[in-house]
C-alpha positions as CSV (number, residue, x, y, z in Angstrom):
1,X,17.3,28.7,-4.3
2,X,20.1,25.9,-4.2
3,X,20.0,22.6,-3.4
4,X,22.4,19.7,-2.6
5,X,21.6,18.0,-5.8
6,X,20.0,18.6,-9.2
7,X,17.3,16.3,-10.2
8,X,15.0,16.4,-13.4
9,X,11.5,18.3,-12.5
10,X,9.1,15.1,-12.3
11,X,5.1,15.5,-12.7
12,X,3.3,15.1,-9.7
13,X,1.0,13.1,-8.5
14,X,3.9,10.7,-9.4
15,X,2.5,7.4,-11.5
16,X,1.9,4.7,-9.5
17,X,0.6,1.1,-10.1
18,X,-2.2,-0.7,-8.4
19,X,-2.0,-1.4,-4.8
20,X,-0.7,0.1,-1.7
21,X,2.7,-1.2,-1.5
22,X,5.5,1.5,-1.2
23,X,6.9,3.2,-3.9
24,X,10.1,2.9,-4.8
25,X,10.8,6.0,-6.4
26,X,10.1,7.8,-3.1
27,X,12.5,5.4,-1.1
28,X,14.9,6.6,-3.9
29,X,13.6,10.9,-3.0
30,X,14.5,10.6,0.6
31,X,17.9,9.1,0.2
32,X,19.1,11.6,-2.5
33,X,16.7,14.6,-3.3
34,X,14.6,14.5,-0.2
35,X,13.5,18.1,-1.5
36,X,12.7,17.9,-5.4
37,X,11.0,20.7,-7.8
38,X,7.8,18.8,-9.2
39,X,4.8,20.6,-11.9
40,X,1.9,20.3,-10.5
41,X,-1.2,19.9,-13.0
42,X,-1.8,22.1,-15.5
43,X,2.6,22.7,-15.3
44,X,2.8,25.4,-12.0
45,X,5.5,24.8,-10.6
46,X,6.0,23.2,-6.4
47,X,8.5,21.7,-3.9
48,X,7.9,17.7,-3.4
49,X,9.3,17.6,0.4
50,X,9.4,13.6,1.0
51,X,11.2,13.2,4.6
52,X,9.3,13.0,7.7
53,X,10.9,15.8,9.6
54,X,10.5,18.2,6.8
55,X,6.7,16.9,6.0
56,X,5.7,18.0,10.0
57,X,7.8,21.1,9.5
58,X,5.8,22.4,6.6
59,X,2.2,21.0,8.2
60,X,2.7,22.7,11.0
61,X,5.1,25.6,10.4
62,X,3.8,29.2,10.3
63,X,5.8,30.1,7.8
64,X,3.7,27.7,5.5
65,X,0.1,29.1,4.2
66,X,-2.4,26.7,3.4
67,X,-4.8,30.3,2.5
68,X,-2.3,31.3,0.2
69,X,-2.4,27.8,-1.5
70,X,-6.1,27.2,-1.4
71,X,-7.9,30.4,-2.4
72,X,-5.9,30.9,-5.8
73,X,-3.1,32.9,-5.3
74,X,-0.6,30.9,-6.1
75,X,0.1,28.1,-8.1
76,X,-2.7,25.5,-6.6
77,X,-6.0,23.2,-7.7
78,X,-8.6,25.8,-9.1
79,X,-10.8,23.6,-7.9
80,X,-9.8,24.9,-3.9
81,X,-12.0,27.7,-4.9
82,X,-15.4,26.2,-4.8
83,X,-15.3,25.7,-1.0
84,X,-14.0,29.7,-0.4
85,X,-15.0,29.2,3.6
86,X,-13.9,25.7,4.0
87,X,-11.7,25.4,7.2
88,X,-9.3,23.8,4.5
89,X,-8.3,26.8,2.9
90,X,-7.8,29.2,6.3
91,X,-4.7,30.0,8.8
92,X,-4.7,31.1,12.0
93,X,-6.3,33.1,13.6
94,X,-8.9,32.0,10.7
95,X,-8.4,28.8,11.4
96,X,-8.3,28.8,15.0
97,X,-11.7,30.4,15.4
98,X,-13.6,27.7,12.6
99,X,-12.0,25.0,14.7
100,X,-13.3,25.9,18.1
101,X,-16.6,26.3,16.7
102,X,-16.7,22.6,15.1
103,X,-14.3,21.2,18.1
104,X,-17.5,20.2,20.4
105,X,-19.4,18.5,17.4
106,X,-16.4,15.9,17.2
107,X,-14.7,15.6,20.5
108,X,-13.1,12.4,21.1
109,X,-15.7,11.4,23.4
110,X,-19.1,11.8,21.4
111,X,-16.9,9.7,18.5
112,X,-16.6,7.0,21.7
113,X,-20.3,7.3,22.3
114,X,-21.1,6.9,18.6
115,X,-18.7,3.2,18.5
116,X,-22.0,1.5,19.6
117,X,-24.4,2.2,16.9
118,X,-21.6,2.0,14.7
119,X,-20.9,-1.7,15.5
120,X,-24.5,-2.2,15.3
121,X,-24.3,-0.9,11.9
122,X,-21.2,-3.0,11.2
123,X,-23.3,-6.3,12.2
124,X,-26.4,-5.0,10.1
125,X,-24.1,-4.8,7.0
126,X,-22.4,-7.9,7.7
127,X,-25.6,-10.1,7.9
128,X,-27.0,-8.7,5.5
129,X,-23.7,-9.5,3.2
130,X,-23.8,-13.3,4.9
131,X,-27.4,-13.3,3.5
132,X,-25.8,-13.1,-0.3
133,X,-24.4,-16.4,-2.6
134,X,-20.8,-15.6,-2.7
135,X,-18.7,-14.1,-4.0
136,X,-19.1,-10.5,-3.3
137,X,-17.7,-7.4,-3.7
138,X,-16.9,-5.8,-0.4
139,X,-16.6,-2.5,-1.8
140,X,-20.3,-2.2,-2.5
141,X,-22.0,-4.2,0.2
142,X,-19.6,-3.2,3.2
143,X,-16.5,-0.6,3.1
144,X,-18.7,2.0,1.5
145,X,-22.4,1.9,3.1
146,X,-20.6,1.5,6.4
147,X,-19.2,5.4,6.6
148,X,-21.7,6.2,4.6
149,X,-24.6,5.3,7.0
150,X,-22.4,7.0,9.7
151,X,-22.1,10.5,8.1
152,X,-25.8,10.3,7.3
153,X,-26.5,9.4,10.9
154,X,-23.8,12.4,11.8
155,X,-25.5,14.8,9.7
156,X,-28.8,14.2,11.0
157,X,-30.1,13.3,7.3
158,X,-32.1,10.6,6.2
159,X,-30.2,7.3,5.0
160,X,-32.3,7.5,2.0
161,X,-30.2,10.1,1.0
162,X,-26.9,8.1,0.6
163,X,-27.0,7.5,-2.9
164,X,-27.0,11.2,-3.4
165,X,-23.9,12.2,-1.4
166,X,-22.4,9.1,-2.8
167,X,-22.5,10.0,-6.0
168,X,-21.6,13.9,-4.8
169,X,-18.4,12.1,-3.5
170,X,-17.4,10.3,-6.5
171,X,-17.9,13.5,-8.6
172,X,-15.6,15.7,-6.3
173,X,-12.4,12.9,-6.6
174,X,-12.9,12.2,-9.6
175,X,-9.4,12.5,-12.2
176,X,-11.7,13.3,-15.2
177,X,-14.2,15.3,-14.1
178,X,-14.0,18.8,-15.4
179,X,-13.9,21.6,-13.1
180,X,-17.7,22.9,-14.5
181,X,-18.6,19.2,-12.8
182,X,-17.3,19.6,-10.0
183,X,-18.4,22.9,-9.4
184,X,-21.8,21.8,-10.4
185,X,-21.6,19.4,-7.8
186,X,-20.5,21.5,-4.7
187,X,-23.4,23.9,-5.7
188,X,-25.6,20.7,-5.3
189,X,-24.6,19.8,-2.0
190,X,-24.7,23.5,-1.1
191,X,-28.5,23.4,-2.1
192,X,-28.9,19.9,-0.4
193,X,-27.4,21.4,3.0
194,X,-29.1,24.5,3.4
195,X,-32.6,22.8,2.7
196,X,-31.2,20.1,5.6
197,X,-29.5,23.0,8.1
198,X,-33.2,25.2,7.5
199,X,-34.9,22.0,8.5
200,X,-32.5,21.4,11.7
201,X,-33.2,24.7,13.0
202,X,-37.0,24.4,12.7
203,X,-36.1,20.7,14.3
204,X,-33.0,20.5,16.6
205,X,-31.9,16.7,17.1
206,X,-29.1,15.0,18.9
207,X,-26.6,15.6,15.5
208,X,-23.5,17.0,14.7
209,X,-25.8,19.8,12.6
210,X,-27.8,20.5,15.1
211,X,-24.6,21.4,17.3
212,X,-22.7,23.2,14.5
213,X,-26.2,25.0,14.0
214,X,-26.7,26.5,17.9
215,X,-22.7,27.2,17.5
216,X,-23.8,29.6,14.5
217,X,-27.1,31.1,15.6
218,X,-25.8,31.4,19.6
219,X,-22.2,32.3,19.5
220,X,-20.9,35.4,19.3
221,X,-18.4,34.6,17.2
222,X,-20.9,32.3,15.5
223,X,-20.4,30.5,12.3
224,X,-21.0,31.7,8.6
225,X,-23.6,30.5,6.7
226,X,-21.4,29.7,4.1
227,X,-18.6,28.2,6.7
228,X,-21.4,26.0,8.0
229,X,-22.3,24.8,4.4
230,X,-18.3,24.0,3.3
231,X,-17.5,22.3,7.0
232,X,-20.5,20.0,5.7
233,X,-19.0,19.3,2.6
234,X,-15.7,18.6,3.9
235,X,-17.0,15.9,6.6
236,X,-18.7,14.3,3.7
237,X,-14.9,13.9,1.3
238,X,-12.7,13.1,5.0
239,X,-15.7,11.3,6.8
240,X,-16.9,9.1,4.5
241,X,-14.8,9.1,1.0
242,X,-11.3,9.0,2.7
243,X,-12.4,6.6,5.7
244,X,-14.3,4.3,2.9
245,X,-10.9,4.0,0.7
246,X,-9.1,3.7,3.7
247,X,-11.1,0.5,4.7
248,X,-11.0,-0.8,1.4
249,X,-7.5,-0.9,1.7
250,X,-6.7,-2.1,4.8
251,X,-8.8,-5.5,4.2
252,X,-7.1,-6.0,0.9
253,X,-3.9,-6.0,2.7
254,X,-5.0,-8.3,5.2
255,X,-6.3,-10.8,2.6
256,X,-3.0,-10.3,0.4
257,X,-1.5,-12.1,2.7
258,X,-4.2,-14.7,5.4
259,X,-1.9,-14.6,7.9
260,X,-2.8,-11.3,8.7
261,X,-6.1,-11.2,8.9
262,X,-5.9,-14.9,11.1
263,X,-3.9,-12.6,13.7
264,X,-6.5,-10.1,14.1
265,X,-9.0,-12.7,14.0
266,X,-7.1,-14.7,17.2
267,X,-5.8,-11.7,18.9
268,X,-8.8,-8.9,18.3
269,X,-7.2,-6.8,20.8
270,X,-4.5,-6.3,18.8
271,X,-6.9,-4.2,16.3
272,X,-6.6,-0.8,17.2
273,X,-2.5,-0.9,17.1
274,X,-3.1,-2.6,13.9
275,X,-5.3,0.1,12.2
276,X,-2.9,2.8,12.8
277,X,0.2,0.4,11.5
278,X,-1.8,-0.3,8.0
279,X,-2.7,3.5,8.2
280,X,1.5,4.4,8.3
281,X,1.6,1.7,5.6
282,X,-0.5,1.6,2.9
283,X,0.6,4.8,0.4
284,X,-2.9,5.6,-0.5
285,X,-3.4,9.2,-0.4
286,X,-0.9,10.4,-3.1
287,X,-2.0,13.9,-3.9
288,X,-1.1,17.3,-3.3
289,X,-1.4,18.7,0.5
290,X,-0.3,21.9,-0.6
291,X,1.4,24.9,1.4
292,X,3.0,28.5,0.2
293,X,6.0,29.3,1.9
294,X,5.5,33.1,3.7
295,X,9.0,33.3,3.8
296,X,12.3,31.8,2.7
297,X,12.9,28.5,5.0
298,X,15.6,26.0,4.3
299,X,14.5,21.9,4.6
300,X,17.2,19.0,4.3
301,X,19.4,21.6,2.8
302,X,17.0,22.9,0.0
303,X,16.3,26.6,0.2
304,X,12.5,27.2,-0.7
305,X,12.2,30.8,-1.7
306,X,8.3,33.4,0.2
307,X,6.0,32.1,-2.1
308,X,6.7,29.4,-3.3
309,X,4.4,26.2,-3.4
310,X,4.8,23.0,-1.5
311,X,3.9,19.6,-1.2
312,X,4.0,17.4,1.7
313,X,3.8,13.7,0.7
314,X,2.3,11.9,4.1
315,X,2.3,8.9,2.7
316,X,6.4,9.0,1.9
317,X,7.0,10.6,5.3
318,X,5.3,7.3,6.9
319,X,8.3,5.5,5.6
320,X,10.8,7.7,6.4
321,X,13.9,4.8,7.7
322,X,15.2,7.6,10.2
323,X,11.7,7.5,11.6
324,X,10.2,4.0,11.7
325,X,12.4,0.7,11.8
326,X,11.9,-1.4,8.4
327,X,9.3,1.4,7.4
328,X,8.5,-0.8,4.3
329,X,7.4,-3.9,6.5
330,X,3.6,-3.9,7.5
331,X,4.0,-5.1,11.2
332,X,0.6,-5.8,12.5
333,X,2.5,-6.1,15.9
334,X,4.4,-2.8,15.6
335,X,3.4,-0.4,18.7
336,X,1.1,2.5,17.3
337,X,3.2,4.4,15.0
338,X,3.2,8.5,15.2
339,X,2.1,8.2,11.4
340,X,1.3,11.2,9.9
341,X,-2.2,10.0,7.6
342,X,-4.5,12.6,9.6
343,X,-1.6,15.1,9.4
344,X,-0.4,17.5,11.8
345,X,-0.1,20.6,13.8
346,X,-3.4,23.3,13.4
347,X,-4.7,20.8,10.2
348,X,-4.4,17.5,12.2
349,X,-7.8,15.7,10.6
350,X,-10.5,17.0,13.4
351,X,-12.4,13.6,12.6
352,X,-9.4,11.7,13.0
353,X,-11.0,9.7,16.1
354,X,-14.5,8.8,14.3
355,X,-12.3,7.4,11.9
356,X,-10.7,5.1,14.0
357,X,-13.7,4.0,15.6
358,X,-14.8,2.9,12.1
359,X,-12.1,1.8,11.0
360,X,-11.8,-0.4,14.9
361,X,-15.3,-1.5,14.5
362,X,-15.3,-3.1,11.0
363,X,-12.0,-4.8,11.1
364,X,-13.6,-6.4,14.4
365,X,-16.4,-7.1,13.2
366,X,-15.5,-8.3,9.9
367,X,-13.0,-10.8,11.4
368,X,-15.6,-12.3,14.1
369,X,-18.6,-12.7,11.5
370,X,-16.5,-13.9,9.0
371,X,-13.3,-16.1,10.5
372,X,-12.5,-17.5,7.0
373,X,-13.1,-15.0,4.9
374,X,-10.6,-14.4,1.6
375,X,-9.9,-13.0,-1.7
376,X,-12.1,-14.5,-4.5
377,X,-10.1,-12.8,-7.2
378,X,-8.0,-9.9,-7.7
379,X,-9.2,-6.6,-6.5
380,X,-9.8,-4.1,-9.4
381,X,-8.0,-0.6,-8.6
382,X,-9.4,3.1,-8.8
383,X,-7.8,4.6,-12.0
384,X,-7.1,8.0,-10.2
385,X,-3.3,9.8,-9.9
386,X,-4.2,11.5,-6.5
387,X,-5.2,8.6,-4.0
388,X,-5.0,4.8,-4.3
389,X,-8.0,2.2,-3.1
390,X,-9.7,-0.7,-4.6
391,X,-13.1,0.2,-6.5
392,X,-14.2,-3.7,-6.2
393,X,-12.8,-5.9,-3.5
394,X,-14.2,-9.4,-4.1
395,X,-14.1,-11.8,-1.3
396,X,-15.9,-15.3,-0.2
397,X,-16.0,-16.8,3.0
């Protein structure tokens, strides 16, 4: 292995402090060691690749394994081996057949079909937030129930239920929960799922389940019973969790500074660009999207021996200068960027659309019920290494 440069091994998830501003340590990696040995936690060893070249290289590369990274044999998160069938931890042809299964439960069109109840949901959250003395948080009255509602009404599975795969969520990112915890927690959702997909076959609705349920019991490459079960699991942490921090954090930079929200309150067509420039900007997902190398592959000059483990940092690859022009300015105005937050090549985020029409519907919603709204304080920050959101966004309007 040799590189351009030697550079003390840093810990990774690198520190950060609150907010969603750029770091400037990784400004400072691209330049200079754009390829850096890190220790991941618990000390194995990894490959922080920073550039945005290099990042869609390894996420789409076939020399890069994300089996090999997930299933525990190599240096990875022990916790990637509670979900064993997730489509998280396979390659192709693995891969390819799990995503052709799920692909007609979350085409682009059904998420277009679903953006109507969703606004309907954004205006029944909204009034019923209008309803309350201010101030309020907007964490817990609006950016959470809203993706939560939706992945209940995805699922098929009674609302009533939110609490429970709220708190399901919580456990699963959490920084100190111990791996017995988190374990426990998968094997509750597992329980929770089965008892929901038994009850979808008896009773077939117009769901997601329902579909990924005829995919298993008609196909002849059907799905696993256990595949099913992890797919679930995983639409609950990208679906709802990620697109719930990910609001969060969008509004908070749009009250940081009013101007920003008062142009997407005046110009609400400019909404959808904007969602995918605050999506480039804001570094919030700051852990590990680890790959093993198969075989030896060179990146900006760094030689990355078969086997070896490796980190692509999205969020530092969105503010790559040789990609985007003043990466570190949020441009609500800037075309759509080819960003890289739902990742790339077989992995690319299959949900990646529903998200947007989430994301779409409650900035436009938020900014037509509530023209004035602001900050009524600071926000207070999620203590947690691996991804950056607020956990109570207070606002008055």
């Amino acid at each position: 292995m040799s590189g351009p440069t030697e550079s003390p091994i840093r810990r990774f998830p690198l520190d950060h402090a609150p907010g969603l501003e750029p770091l400037p340590e990784l400004a400072e990696l691209r330049r200079h060691a754009p390829v850096v040995r890190v220790s991941l936690p618990g000390g194995a060893p990894a490959w922080l690749v920073t550039r945005y070249a290099d990042v869609r290289q390894v996420l789409a590369g076939p020399c890069f394994s994300r089996a090999l990274a997930s299933r525990g044999k190599s240096p990875g998160s022990p916790r990637a081996t509670a979900l064993p069938d997730s489509i998280l931890a396979t390659d192709p042809p693995d891969h390819s057949r799990l995503r052709r299964l799920i692909a007609p439960a979350l085409t682009a069109r059904r998420a277009e079909a679903m953006r109507r109840d969703v606004a309907r949901t954004v205006r029944t959250l909204l009034g019923a937030l209008d309803r309350r003395p201010a101030p309020v948080d907007l964490v817990t009255r609006f950016t959470r129930p809203l993706p939560l509602t939706v992945i209940c009404d995805l699922l098929g599975t009674d609302r009533m239920d939110a609490d429970r795969l709220d708190v399901w969520d919580d456990t699963l990112r959490s920084r100190t929960a111990v791996n017995a915890e988190v374990t426990a927690a998968v094997e509750d959702m597992a329980t929770y799922l089965k008892g929901l997909i038994s009850a979808k076959r008896a009773h077939p609705a117009d769901d997601m389940l329902s579909l990924l349920i005829a995919a298993r019991d008609t196909d002849d490459d059907r799905l696993s019973e256990g595949e099913l079960v992890s797919f679930c699991v995983v639409l609950l942490l990208g679906g709802y969790g990620t697109t719930a921090n990910r609001l969060a954090g969008m509004v908070h930079l749009l009250l940081a500074r009013p101007e920003r929200y008062a142009l997407l309150r005046d110009e609400p067509a400019r909404v959808p660009a904007a969602v995918e420039e605050l999506l480039r900007y804001a570094q919030a997902a700051m852990g590990a999207n680890l790959r093993v190398a198969t075989e030896e592959v060179t990146l900006s000059g760094v030689t990355i021996g078969a086997g070896e483990a490796v980190v692509a940092l999205m969020a530092s690859a969105n503010h790559d200068e040789d990609t985007f022009p003043r990466p570190d300015l949020l441009d609500l105005t800037r075309e759509a960027p080819a960003h890289l937050s739902f990742g790339h090549g077989v992995h690319f985020c299959a949900g990646a659309q529903l998200a947007r029409v989430q994301l779409q519907e409650a900035l436009t919603g938020l900014t037509r019920h509530f023209p004035r709204l602001r900050a009524a304080g600071p926000a207070a920050w999620k203590d947690d290494r691996l991804s950056r959101a607020p956990r109570v966004l207070p606002v008055r309007w």
